[in-house]
N, C-alpha and C positions, 0 to 999 in steps of 0.2 A: 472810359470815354464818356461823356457827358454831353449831350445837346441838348438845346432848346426849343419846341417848337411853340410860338404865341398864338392864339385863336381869340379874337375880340369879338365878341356878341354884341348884339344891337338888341334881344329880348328878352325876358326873366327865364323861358324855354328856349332853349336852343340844339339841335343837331349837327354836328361836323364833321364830316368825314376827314381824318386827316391819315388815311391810307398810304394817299400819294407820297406825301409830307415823308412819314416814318419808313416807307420806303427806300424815301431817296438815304436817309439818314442811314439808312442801316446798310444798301449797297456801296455808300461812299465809305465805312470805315473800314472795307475790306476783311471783315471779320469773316469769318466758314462757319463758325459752332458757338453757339451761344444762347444768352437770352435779352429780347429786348424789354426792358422795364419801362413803363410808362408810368407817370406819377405827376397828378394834379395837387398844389399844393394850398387849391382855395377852400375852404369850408365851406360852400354852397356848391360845388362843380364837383362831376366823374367822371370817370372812362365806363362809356358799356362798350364790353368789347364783343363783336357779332361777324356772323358771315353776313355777307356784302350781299344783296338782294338788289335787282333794279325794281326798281320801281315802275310800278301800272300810271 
């Protein structure tokens, strides 16, 4: 299975939570057991992957 999720920046740093996003992706394919890969395919962009902290 394969989805796409897009995130367009507007600045040379940017933050995105895309929590919601891979969520939904991953309770729609009805999968139980697995693993979700996430994979940015630009040479200047990552994924940090973190616990979720609200912010002050």
């Amino acid at each position: 299975m394969l989805k796409y999720i897009e995130v367009i920046t507007q600045k040379r740093t940017h933050f995105e939570d895309i929590t919601e996003e891979v969520q939904k992706v991953v309770n729609e394919s009805n999968v139980k057991e697995g693993i979700c890969y996430i994979y940015v395919p630009h040479t200047t962009a990552g994924v940090f992957i973190n616990e979720m902290l609200t912010l002050m």
